[in-house]
C-alpha positions as CSV (number, residue, x, y, z in Angstrom):
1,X,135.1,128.8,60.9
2,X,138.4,128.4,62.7
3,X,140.7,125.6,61.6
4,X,143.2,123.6,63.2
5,X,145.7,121.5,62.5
6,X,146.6,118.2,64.6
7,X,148.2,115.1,64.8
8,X,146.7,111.9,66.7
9,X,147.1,108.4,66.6
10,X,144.5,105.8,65.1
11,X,142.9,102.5,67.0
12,X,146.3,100.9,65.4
13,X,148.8,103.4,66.8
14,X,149.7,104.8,63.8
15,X,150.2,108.6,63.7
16,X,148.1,110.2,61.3
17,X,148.2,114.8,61.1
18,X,145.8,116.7,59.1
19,X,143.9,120.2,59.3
20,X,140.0,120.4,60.4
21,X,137.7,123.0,60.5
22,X,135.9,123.4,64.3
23,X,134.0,125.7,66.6
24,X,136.8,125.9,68.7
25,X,139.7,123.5,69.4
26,X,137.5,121.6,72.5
27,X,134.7,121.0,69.7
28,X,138.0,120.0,67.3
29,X,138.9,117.4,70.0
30,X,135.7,116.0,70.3
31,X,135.3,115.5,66.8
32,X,138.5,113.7,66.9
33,X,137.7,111.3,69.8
34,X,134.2,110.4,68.2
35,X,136.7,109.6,65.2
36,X,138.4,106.8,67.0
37,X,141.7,109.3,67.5
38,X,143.7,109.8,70.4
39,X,144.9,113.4,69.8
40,X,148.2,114.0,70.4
41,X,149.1,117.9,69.3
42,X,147.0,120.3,68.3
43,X,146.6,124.1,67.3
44,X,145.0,126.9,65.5
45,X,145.9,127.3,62.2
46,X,145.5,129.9,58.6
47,X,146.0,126.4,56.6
48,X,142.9,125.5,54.6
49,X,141.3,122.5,55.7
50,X,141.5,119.7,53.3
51,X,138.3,119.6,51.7
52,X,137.8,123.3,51.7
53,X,141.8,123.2,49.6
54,X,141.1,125.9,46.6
55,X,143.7,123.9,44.7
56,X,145.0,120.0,44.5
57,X,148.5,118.8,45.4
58,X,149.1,118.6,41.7
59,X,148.1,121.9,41.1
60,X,149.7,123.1,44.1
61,X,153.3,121.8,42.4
62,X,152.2,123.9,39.2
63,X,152.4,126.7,41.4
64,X,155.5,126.7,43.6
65,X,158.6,128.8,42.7
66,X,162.0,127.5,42.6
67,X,163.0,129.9,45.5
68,X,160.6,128.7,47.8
69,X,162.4,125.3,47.2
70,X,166.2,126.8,47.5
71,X,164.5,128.6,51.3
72,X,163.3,124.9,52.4
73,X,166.5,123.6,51.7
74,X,168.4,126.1,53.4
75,X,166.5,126.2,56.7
76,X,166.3,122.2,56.8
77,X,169.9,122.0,56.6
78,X,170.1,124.9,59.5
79,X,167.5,123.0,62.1
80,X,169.0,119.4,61.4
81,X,172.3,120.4,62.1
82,X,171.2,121.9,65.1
83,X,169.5,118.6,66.4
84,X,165.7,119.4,65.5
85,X,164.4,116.4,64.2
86,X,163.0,116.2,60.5
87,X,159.7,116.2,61.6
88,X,159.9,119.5,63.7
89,X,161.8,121.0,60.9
90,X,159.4,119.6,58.1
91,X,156.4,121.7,60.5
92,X,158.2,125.0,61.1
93,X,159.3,125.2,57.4
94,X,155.8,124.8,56.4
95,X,154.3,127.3,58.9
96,X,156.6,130.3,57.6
97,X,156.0,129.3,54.3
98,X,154.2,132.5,52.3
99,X,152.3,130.8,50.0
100,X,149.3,128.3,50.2
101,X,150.6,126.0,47.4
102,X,154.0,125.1,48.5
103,X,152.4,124.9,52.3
104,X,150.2,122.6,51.4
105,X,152.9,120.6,49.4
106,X,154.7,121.0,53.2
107,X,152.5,119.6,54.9
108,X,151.6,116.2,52.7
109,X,155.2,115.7,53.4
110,X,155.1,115.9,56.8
111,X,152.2,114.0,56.8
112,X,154.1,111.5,55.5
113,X,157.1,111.6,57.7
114,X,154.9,111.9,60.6
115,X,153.3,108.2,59.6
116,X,157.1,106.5,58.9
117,X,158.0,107.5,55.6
118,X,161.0,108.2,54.8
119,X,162.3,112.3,54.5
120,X,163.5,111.1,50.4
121,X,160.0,108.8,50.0
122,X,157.8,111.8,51.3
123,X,159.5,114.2,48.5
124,X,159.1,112.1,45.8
125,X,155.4,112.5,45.9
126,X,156.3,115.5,44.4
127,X,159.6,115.5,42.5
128,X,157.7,118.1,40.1
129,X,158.4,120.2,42.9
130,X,161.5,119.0,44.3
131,X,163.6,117.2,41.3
132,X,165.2,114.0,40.7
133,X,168.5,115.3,42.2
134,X,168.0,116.5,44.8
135,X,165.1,113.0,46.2
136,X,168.5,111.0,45.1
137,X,170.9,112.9,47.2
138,X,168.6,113.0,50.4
139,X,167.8,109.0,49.7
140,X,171.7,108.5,49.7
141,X,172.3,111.3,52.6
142,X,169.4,109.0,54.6
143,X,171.9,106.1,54.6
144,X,175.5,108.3,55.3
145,X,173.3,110.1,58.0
146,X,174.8,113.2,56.6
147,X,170.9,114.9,55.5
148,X,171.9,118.3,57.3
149,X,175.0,118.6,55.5
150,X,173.7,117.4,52.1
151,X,171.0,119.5,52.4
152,X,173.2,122.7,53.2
153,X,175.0,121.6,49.7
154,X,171.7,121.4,47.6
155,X,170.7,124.6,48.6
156,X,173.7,125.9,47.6
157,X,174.1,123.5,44.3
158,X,170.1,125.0,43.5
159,X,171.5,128.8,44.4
160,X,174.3,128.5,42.0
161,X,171.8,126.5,39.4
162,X,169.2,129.8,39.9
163,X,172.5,132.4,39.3
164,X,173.7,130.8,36.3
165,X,169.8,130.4,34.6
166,X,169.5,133.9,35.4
167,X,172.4,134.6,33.9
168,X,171.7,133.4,30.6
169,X,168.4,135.0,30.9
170,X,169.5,138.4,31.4
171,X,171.8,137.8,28.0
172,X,169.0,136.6,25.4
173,X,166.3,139.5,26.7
174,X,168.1,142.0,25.8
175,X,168.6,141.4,22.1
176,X,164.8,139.8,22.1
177,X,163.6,143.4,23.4
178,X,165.4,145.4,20.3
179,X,164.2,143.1,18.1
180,X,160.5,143.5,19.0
181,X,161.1,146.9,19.6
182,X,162.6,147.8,16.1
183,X,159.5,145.3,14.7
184,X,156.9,147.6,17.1
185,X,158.5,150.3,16.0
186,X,158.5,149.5,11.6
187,X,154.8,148.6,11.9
188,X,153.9,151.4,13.8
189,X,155.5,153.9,11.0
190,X,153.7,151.5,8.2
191,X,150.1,151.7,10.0
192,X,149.9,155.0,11.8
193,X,152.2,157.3,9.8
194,X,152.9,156.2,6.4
195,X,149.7,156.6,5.5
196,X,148.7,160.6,6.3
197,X,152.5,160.9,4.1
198,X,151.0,158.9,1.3
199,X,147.9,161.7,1.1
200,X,150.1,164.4,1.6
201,X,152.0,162.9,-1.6
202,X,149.2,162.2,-3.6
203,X,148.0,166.0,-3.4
204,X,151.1,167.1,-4.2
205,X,151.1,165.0,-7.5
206,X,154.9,164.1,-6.7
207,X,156.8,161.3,-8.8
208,X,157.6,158.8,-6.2
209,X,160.6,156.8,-5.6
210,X,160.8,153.1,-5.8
211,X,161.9,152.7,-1.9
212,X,158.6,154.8,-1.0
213,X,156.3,153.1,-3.1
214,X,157.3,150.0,-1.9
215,X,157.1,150.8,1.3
216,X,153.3,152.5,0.6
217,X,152.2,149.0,-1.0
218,X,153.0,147.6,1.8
219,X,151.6,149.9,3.9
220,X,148.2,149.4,2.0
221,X,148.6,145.8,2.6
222,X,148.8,145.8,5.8
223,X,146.4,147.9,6.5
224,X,143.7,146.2,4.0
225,X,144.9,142.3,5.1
226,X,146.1,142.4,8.5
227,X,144.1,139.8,9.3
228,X,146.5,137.7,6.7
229,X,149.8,138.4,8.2
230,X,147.8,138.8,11.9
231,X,146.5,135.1,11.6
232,X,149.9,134.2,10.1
233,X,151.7,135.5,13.4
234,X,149.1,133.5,15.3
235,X,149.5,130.3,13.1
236,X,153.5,130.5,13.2
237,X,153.1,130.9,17.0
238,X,151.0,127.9,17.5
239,X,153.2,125.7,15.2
240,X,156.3,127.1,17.1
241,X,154.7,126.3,20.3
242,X,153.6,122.7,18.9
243,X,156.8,121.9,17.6
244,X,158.2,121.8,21.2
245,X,156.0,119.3,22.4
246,X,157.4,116.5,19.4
247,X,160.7,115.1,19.2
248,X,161.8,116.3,16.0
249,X,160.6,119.9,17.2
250,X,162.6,119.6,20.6
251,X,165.6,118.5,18.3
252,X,165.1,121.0,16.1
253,X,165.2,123.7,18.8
254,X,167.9,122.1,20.6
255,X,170.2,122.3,17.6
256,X,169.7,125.9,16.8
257,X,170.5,126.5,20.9
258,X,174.1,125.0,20.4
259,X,174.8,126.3,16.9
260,X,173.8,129.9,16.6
261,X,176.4,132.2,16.8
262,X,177.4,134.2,20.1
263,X,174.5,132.2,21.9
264,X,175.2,128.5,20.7
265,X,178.7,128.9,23.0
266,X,176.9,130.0,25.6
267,X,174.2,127.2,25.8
268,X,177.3,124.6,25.7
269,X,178.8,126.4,28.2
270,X,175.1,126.4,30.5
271,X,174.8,122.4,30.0
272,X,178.9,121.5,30.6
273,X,178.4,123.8,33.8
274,X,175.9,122.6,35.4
275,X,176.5,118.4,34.5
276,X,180.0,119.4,36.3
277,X,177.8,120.9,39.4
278,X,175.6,118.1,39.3
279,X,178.2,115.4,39.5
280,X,180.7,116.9,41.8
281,X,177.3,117.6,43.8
282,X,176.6,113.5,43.6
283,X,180.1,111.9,43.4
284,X,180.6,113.4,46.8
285,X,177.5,112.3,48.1
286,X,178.2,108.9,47.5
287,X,175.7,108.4,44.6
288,X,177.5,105.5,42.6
289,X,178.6,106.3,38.7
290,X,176.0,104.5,37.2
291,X,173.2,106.3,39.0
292,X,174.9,109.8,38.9
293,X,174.9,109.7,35.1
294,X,171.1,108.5,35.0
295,X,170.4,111.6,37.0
296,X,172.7,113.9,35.1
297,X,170.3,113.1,32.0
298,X,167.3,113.5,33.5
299,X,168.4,117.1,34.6
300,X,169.8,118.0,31.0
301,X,167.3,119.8,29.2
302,X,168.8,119.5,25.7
303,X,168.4,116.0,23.5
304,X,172.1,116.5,22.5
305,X,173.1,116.4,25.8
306,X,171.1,113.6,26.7
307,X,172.0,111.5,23.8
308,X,176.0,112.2,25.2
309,X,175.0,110.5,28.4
310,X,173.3,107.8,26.8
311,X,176.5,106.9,25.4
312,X,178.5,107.4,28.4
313,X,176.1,105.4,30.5
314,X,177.0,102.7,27.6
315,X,180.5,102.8,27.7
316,X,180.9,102.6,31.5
317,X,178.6,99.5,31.7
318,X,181.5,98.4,29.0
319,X,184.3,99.1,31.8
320,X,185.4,102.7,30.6
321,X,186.5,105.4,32.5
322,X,184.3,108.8,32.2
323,X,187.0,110.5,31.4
324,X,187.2,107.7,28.5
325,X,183.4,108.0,27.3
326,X,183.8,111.4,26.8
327,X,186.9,112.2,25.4
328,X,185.3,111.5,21.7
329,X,182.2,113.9,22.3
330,X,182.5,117.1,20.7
331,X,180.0,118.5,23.1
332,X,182.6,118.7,26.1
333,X,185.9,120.5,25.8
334,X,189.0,118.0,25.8
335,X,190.4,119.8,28.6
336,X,187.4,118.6,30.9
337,X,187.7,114.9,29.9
338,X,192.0,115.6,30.7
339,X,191.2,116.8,33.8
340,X,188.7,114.0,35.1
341,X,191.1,111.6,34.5
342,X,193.5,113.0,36.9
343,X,190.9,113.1,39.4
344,X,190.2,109.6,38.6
345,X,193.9,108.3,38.6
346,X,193.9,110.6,42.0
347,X,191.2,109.0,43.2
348,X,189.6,112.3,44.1
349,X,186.9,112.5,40.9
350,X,184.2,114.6,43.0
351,X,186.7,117.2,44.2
352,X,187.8,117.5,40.9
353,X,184.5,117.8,39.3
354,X,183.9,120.5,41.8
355,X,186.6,122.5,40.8
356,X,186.1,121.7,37.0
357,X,182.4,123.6,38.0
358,X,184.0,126.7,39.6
359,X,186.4,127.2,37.2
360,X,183.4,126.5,34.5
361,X,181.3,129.0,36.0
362,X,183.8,131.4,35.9
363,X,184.0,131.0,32.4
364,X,180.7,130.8,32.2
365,X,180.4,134.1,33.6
366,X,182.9,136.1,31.3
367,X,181.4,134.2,28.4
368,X,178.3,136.2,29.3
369,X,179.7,139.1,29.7
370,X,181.7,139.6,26.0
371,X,178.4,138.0,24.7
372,X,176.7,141.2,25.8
373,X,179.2,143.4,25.0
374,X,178.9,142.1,21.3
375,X,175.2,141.9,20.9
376,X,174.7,145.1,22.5
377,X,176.0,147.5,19.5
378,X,174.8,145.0,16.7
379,X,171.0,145.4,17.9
380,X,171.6,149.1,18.2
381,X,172.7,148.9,14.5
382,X,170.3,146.3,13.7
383,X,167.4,148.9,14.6
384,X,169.1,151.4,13.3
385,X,169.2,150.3,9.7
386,X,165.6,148.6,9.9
387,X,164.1,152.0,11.5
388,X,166.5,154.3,9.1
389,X,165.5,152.8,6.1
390,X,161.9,153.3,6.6
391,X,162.3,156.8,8.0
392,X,164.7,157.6,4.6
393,X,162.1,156.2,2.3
394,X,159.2,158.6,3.7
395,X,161.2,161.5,3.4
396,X,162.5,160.8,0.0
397,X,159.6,162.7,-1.6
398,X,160.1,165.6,0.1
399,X,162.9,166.7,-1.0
400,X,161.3,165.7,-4.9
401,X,158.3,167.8,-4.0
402,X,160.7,171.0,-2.7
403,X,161.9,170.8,-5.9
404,X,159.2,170.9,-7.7
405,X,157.6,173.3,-5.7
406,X,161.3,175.6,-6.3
407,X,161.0,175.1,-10.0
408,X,157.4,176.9,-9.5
């Protein structure tokens, strides 16, 4: 059955939108007048009407990618600044939108904006979706009456945010991927080819070395009790996965992330990079220091990190400057804590934050780049030697059975 979706006004005037399902838009607008509606637009539509919705709101935030968001942002800020009210804007975002779930997140918003709410209210029915930040610098753009502009900067704060994630991403996988690789790899020899050498030696009646009988006992282990170190695997993965859900786990993970070598430097450089973003981002919005440091911890996604903010949100409520709350941390480089206090002598502190991102990023980026240049040739050895070593042991016998064989 066709659907539509409208927008009317109830016996009290207020204006109420939705989606129905109807013979035909007359039959829709009957329906609607029997309802006690005046209808005010209406129009076909692909949207799924409320009661036939394969999914909830809550499971519809589950499901919407982060750049679907960094897209609404960008073509919000684009309409506004071209004088199309939110409303309008709210509707054509959510009709190009490609998927169902982040439509249907659209249109509760404009639902809501439609009936009074405010553009920052509407959002924060869904700030799984949307973020903290970004409901706080609309709420503080609603007051400046800058929303186009502010929006134009979080979509480019959440473009930057996406780069620098990705970033990071692309530097662990590749040393992840050897390591499974060079594991695959070992226990396919020890499963699937160790053992047709093991019969081969037995025939021959060969002496064999210690490295090969080792690695034949475990062969025969695993092959007799995989369901010990199978299940093990499981179990370890389970606790792993448990462990992130407790405090002391988080914690635990959180401190390996700053202190391993090679990657613990890039992790500090991740968080310092994008708490500059985020506060240059929200000092030039207006968002007072209080409020910008509340955000900045809910956005951190490391306990260390969070536990530096606490403090800083403790020492400014003393009368400190930030520069002063977080000169003693050993989490941000003194150069950072040098330069924000000639921003705040200068009375400029959100240009220089700004500037203490780019050049952080930039950092950031080359930080990255020798990361991968120094991982790259240890993995290679790393396999190498874990792969050569069990390759070495098999043949080992050979060479005692040629010369047994030669000695006739």
């Amino acid at each position: 059955m066709p659907r539509f979706a409208y927008q009317a006004r109830d016996g009290a005037g207020a204006l109420t939108s939705g989606v129905m399902a109807a013979e035909s838009e007359s039959v829709a607008q009957r329906l609607l007048r029997q309802d006690g509606k005046f209808v005010v637009k209406i129009k076909p539509t692909s949207q799924a009407a409320d009661d036939d919705a394969p999914f909830t709101l809550e499971q519809a935030a589950r499901r919407v990618k982060r750049d679907e968001v960094i897209y609404f942002t960008h073509q919000m800020s684009i309409m506004i600044q071209t004088g199309v009210s939110i409303s309008e804007a709210l509707e054509s975002v959510a009709e190009q939108a490609t998927s169902e779930p982040f439509r249907a997140i659209l249109n509760d918003v404009t639902q809501h904006v439609n009936t009074g709410t405010s553009l920052s209210q509407a959002l924060s029915r869904h700030e799984r979706v949307f973020g903290h930040l970004m409901i706080s610098l609309i709420q503080a753009s609603e007051a400046s009456g800058t929303m186009g502009l502010m929006l134009e900067r979080i979509s480019a704060y959440l473009t930057k945010e996406r780069q620098t994630i990705r970033k990071i991403r692309g530097a662990l996988m590749y040393p992840i991927f050897m390591l499974f690789m060079a594991i695959g790899v070992t226990v396919f020899l020890l499963i699937f080819v160790l053992p047709r050498f093991s019969r081969i030696y037995e025939g021959r009646g060969a002496s064999l070395p210690t490295p090969t009988r080792l690695l034949i006992a475990t062969s025969d282990w695993m092959i007799n009790s995989w369901y010990i170190w199978v299940g093990s695997i499981v179990a370890l993965t389970i606790v792993g996965l448990y462990l992130r859900t407790i405090p002391a786990g988080r914690r635990f993970y959180d401190h390996l992330k700053l202190n391993t070598p090679v990657i613990g430097s890039l992790f500090r450089q991740l968080y310092v990079t994008r708490a500059t973003q985020t506060m240059g981002t929200m000092i030039s919005a207006g968002v007072p220091m209080l409020e910008m440091i509340h955000i900045t911890r809910r956005v951190t996604r490391n306990v260390f990190f969070q536990e530096l903010w606490d403090r800083v949100d403790a020492r400014l409520q003393q009368g400190s400057q930030l520069s002063e709350a977080i000169y003693d941390s050993t989490l941000i480089p003194k150069s950072i804590s040098r330069m924000i206090s000639s921003g705040e002598r200068a009375g400029r502190l959100g240009q220089t934050m700004e500037r203490i991102a780019s050049f952080s990023e930039v950092d950031f980026d080359e930080s990255v780049r020798r990361s991968t240049q120094f991982i790259e040739p240890i993995m290679i050895v790393v396999m190498g030697l874990i792969v050569g070593s069990v390759a070495i042991s098999l043949l080992l016998p050979i060479f005692s059975i040629g010369r047994v064989m030669a000695g006739g």
